[in-house]
N, C-alpha and C positions, 0 to 999 in steps of 0.2 A: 398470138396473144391469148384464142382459147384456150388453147393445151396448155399454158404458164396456167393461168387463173382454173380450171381443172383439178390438175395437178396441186397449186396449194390448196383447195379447198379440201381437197379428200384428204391430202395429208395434215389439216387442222381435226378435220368431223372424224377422218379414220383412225387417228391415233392420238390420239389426246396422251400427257402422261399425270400420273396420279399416284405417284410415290408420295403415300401419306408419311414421312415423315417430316417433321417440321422445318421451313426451311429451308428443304432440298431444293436444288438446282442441277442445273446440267448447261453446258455451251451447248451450243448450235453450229453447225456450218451447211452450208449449201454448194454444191459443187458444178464444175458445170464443166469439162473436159470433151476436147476432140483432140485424137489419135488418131495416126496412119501407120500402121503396120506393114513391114516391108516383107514378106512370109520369104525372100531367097535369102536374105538375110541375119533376120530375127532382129532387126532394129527396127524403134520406133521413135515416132515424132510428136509432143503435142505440147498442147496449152491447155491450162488451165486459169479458171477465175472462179474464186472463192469467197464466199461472202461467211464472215465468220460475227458471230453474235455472245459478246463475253456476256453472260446472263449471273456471273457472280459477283460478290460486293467490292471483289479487289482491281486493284489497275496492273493491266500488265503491261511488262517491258519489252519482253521476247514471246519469240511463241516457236516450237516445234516441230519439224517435218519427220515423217519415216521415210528414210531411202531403202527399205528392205531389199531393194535388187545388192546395193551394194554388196551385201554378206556374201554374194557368191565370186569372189575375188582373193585367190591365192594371198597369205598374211593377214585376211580379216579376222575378226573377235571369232567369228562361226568357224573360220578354217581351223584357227587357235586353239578352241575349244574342243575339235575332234581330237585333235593333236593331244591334248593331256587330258579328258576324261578314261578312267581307265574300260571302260566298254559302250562306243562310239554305237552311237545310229550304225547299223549294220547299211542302211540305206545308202549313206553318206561316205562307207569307205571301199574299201577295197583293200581284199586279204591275200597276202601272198606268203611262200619259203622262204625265208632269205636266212642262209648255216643253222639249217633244222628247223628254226623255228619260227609262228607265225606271229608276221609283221603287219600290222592295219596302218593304210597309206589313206588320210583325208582326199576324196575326190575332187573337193576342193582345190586344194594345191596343186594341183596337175593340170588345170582348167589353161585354157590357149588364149591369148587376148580376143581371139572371136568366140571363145565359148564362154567367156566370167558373165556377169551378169552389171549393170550399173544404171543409174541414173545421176544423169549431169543436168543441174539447175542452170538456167540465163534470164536474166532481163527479170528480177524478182522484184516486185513494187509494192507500196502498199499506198492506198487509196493514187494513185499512178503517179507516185512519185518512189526512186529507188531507197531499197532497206538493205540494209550491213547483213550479208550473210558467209558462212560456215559449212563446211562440213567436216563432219567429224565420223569417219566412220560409215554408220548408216542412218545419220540423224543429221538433220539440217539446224543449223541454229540461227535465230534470224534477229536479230537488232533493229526495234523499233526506230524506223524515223519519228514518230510521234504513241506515245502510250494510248494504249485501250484501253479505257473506261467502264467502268459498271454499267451496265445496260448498253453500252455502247456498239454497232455493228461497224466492220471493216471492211474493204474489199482489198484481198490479195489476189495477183496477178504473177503468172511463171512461165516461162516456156521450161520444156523438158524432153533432152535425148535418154532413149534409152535403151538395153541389149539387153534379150531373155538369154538367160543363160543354158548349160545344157542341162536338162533335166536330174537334181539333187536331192532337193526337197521342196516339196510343193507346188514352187512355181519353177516353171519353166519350158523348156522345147525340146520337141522329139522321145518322148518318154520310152521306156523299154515295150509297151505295148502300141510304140507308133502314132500314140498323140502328137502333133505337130505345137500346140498352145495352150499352156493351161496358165494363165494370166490371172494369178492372186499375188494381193502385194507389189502390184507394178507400177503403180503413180504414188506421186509425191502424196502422203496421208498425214494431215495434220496427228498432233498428238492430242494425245487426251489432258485435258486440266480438271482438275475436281476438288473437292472438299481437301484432298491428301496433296494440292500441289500438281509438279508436272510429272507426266510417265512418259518420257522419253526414256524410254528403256533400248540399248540395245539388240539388236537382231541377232541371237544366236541360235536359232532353230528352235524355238521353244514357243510361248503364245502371243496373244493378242489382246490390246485396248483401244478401241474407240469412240470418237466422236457420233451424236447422232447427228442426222442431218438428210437433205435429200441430194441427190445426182443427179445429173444429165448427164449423157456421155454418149460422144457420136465415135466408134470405129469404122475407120476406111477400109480396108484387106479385099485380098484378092476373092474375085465373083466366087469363086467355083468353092471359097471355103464354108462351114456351115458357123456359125457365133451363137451360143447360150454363157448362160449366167445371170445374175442379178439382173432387177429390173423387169418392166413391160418394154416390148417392142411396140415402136412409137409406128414406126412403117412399113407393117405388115407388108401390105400388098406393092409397095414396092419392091423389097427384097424375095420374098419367094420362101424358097428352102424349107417348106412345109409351115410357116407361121402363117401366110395367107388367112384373110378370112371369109374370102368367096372361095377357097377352092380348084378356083379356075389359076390353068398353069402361068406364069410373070415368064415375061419374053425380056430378056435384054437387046439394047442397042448392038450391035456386030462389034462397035469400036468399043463397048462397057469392059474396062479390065480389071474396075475396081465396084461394090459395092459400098455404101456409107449405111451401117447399121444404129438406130436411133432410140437407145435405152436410157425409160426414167424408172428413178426408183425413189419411193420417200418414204421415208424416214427407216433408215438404216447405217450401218455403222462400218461399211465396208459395200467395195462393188468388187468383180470380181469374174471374167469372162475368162472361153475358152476355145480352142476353133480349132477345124482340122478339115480336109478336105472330101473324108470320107465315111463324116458321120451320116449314120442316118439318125434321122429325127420324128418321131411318134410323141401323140399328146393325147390325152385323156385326161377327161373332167372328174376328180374327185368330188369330195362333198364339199357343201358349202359351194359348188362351183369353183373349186382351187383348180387351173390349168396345173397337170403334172406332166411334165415336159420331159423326155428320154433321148439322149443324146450318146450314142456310141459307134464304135468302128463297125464297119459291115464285113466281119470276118463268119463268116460261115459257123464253126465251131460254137459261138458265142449267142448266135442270134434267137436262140430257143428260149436259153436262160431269162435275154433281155425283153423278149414278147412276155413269157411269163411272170416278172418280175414288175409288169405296171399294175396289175390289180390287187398285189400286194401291199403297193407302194399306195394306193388307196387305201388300203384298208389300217395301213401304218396311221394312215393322215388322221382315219377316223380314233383310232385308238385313242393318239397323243392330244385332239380335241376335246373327247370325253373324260379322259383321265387329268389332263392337266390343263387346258383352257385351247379358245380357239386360236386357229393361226390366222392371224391379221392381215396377210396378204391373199392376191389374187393368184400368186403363180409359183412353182419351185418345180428348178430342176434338176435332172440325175443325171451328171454328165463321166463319160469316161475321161480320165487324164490323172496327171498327179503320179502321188507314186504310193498310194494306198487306201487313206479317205481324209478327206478333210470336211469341213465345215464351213461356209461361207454363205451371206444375204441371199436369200431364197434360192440357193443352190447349192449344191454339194460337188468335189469331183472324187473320184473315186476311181480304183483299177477294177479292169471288167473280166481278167482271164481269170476265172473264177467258179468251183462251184456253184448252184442253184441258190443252196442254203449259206453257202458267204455270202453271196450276190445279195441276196434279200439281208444279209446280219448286218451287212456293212452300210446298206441305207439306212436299217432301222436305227444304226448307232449314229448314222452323220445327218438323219433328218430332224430326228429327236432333239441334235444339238440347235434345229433352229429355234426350240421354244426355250431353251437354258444358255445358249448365247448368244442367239438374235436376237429374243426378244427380252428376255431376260439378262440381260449380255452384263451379266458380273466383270471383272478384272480378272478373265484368267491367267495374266502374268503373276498374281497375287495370291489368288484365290482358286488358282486349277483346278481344285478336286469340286469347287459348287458345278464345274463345268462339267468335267471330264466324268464324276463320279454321279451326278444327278443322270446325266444321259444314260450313262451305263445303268443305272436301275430300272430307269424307264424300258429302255429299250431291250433288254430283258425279259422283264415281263411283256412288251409286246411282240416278242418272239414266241413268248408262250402261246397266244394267242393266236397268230397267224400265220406261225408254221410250226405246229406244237410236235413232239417226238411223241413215241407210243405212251411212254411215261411220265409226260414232261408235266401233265397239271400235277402228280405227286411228287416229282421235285421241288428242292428248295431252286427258284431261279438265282439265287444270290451265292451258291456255295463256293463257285471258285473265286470267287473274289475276297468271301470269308478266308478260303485257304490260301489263297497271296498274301493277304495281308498278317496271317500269322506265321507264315515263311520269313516276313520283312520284321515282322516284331522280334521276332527269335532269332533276329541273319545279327544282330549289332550294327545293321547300316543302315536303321532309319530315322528318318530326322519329321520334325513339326510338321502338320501340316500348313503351318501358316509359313514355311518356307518359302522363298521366290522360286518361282518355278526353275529359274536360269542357275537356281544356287546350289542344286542338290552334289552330292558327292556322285553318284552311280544315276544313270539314266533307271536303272535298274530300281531303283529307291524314287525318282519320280516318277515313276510306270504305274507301281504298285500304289503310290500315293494318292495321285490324281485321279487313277481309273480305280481301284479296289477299292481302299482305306477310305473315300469319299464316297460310294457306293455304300459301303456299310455305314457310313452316317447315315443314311437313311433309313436303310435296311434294319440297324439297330435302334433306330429310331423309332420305328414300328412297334418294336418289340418294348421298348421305355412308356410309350402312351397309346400304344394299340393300334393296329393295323387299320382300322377305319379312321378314325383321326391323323393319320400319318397320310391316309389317300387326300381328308380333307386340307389338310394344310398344304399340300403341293400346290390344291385350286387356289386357295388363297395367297398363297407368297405369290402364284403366276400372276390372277386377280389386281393386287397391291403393288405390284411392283414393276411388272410387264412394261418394255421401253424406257427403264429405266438403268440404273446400273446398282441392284442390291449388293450388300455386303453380307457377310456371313450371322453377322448380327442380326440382320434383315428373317434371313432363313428359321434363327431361333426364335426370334418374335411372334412369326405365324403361327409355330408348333405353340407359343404359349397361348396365343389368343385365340387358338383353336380350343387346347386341351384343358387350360388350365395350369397345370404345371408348369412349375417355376424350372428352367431349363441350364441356368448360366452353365453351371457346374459340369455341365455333358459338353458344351461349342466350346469350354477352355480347356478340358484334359482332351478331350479329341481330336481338337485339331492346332490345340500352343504347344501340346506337350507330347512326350513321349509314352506316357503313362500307360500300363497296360492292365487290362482287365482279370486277375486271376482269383475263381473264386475256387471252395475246396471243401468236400466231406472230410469234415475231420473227424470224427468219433460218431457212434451210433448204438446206443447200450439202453437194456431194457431194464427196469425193475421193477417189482409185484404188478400191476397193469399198464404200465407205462412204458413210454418210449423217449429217450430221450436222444435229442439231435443237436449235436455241435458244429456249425459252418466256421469257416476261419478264410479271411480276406488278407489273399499273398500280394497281389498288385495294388499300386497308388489308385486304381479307378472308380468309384464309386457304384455303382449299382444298383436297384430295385431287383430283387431275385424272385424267380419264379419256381418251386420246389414242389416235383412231382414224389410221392411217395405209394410202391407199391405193397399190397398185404397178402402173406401165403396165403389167405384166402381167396383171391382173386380180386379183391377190391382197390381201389383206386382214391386219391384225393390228392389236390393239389392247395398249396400255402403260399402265400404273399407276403413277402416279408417288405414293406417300403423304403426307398432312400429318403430319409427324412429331410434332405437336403431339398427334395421336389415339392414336399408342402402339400402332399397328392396324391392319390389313389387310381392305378387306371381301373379301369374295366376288366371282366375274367375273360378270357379268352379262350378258357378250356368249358369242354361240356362237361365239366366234373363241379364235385360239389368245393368249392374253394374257403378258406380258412385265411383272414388279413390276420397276420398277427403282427406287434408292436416294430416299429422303426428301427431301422441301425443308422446306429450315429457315423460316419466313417471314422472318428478316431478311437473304436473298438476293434480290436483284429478280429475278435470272437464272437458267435451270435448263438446262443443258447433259446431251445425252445424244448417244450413236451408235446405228447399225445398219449392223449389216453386210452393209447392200442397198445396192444403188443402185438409184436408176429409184422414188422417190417421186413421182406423180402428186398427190396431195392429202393435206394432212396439219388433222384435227379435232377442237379440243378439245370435250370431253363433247359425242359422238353424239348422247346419246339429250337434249339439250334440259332435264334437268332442274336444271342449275346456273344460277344464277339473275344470270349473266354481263349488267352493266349496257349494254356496246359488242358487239354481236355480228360486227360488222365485220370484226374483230381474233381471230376464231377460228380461220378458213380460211385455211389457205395451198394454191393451185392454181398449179401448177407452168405457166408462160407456155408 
């Protein structure tokens, strides 16, 4: 009864949520799971009991499960979808000859009935009477015995079988670097309900929405394995395998062949473990006192990287606290497994055979993702790039930081992502970003979208109301929104009630529409002292332009011309002496201006690189 009452209190005083917009809500659930894992077979056993809290105005009827193990079964939507995307997860297939030419075979479909993946529901109740249930796929559908109510809490009751599959994507067993368990996506996970309805979306390799809520979760598995992920360990000093907190070595009973490992976690949106028999495990105290927990194989070759890679992983910690807000939890770990990096509740897994400088790139990109989708955990099936592309800025720039190259503070940190994204503008194959992530034509087209084209919404963002304002408004959407689930609306609001500027016109040609940015020197002719400058607007995209102008004499000044659509003026950003001159309306192609120079030598729109200008060609005018 302590550890219950504990437990909810830190999770009332530790997280509060504070989504000022009016009205907001969010369901609830609380979880509470024991598993036994069979590690000679890769099946498991458990129950779960849920207590689920509808906290919005409507009555519901049904409610949702993810079966995501299902996806990994020969003829599922996931195997389907390898089968006709025309360039498949390379993860996911397998390339062969077959009369000259190369054939990609879903790995999927080839899977053995001991290697698919599934979860099989029994015995499902609601308040302990049985409910009508479904499956469909990888989504359980459940038939109220009795409707939920507004305000009302329920408890749901399951047993559940289930088989890790072999190692495809994400989750599953034996990976090619010899993880034996990387357990994401493996229990039955309610679905999300929110202002937009249900997201019972299914599982075709692409992202994630959840519920918040807290866990309990006891796994069984054999002694000898080591278990990280999500959550505090409740029984330290039972279990051993370096979590102890005296130190002193845990002796098992002779006849002990199993261990029960005892993980809470509150308030998060996902749990997520991993186990193998030959981790080793080191932990060191970041700031704030955050437990950073390291968990990988003891292969020799690797073990330098991974010693070297914890003080990094501090100083990562500290970065993403200073720059975007603190991390709310007590502990995060870095676990080997997976089949590249993911993101999960204070954990990440990750492959380990790696470079120094992957090793450290690929945490700072999946630790990052705990403050843009743990904590801030938008709808990346929806909304991918607030996820995929906010990370990718951050972490970025705290690469500059923490493992910087000779030259790296004079780089732009954002340019290959500038240059993917105008590869994708000028390929003819890119679509919205307010696309579903599962709906894109080319994986290729949601690569660039999610991870670049959403990177430079920030990035260009910067450059729209200035790089100091752009830093503060991260604090703030983090601040306002943190534990809750923003929307992209959410994200432009900050940027207004930081900067001032009126934003709509940038969050709907950037991410509803295809629209491209192309601006262009068009003429440049002098008379008796004068200079005169013609710009001409070739893309639908609107603009605030920054035009540097240089003089055979060696001199220099820069001109501002505003998007009158913003209502706003940023701040100069050059050390040079700057000139605002009058507004372009967007439905003028043309922008005329003077100067009372002559002797224009080079005349450039945005110096500094961060307008996300599709033709760069058409920027520079150099005087013949």
């Amino acid at each position: 009864m302590k550890k219950i009452l504990l437990f909810s209190f830190f999770s009332v005083l530790g997280f509060s949520q504070n989504n000022p917009n009016p009205g907001y809500w969010q369901q609830h659930v609380d979880y509470k799971m024991e598993v036994d894992m069979n590690v000679k077979d890769f099946q498991y056993k458990g129950k779960q009991e849920l207590a689920y809290t509808n906290n919005s105005s409507d009555t519901l009827r049904k409610v949702f499960y993810h079966l995501y193990p299902n996806a990994f079964q020969p003829g599922s939507e996931m195997d389907a979808r390898l089968q006709a995307i025309a360039d498949p997860d390379k993860r996911m297939v397998k390339t062969f000859k077959k009369a000259d030419k190369e054939v990609k075979e879903s790995r999927i479909s080839t899977l053995k009935p001991d290697e698919i993946g599934y979860l099989k529901i029994t015995n499902f109740k609601q308040n302990g009477i049985n409910a009508q249930t479904k499956v469909v796929g990888t989504v359980l559908e459940v038939t109220l015995n009795q409707p939920i109510l507004p305000k009302q809490t329920v408890n749901f009751t399951l047993d559940f079988d289930g088989q890790v599959p072999l190692q495809v994507r994400r989750s599953g067993r034996n990976s090619e670097e010899g993880v034996a368990l990387s357990m994401t996506q493996w229990y039955p996970k309610m679905a999300e309900y929110d202002f937009e309805g249900w997201h019972a979306d299914p599982y075709i390799g692409r992202e994630f929405h959840g519920v918040w809520g807290n866990f309990d979760v006891k796994i069984t598995i054999d002694k000898d394995y080591t278990v990280g992920g999500t959550g505090y360990l409740q029984n330290k000093n039972e279990i051993g395998h370096g979590y102890q907190d005296t130190g002193v070595e845990v002796k098992y009973p002779k006849k002990t062949k199993t261990l029960t490992w005892h993980f809470v976690a509150p308030n998060v949106h996902d749990f997520t473990w991993a186990a193998d028999n030959e981790y080793i495990h080191d932990m060191i105290l970041g700031p704030n006192d955050v437990e950073l927990h390291f968990l990988y194989k003891n292969k020799k070759e690797n073990l330098e990287n991974w010693k070297n890679l914890q003080p990094k992983t501090a100083e990562l910690l500290n970065y993403f606290n200073t720059h975007v807000g603190p991390y709310p939890y007590k502990q995060y770990s870095v676990i080997q497994g997976g089949d590249g990096g993911m993101e999960y509740g204070m954990c990440t897994l990750i492959t380990g055979n790696r470079s120094f400088a992957s090793l450290v790139g690929v945490t700072a990109h999946e630790f990052a993702h705990s403050w843009f989708q743990f904590v801030l955990a938008s709808n990346e099936s929806k909304h991918e790039w607030m996820d995929e592309g906010f990370t990718s800025f951050i972490s970025d720039l705290a690469m500059q930081e923490v493992l910087p190259s000779k030259n790296s503070k004079d780089e732009n940190p954002f340019e290959s992502a500038y240059a993917n994204y105008r590869y994708l503008a000028n390929s003819g194959k890119e679509q919205p970003l307010s696309t579903h992530a599962d709906r894109y034509d080319y994986n290729m087209s949601y690569g660039i979208n999610a991870y670049s084209k959403g990177e430079v919404f920030l990035a260009q963002l910067g450059y729209i109301i200035g790089a100091d304002n752009l830093m503060k408004t991260l604090k703030r959407y983090y601040a306002d929104y943190k534990l809750t689930h923003p929307t992209p609306n959410d994200i432009k609001r900050s940027a207004e009630k930081v900067s001032g500027a009126n934003l709509d016109w940038y969050l709907v040609d950037w991410t509803q529409t295809t629209n491209t940015i192309d601006y262009a020197v068009k003429t440049v002719t002098e008379t008796n002292d004068k200079t005169q400058i013609t710009l001409e607007r070739i893309g639908r995209m609107p603009m605030p332009i920054d035009l540097l102008v240089v003089y055979e004499d060696g001199s220099q000044e820069t001109f501002y011309i505003p998007n009158t659509l913003m209502r706003w003026e940023k701040p100069n950003p050059y050390a040079l002496e700057r000139t605002v001159l009058k507004g372009w309306d967007w439905a003028y192609p043309t922008f005329t201006f003077e100067i009372a120079k002559k002797g224009a030598k080079a005349v450039v729109i945005d110096p500094s690189g961060l307008m996300a200008d599709v033709n760069l060609d058409n920027n520079v005018y150099e005087k013949p």
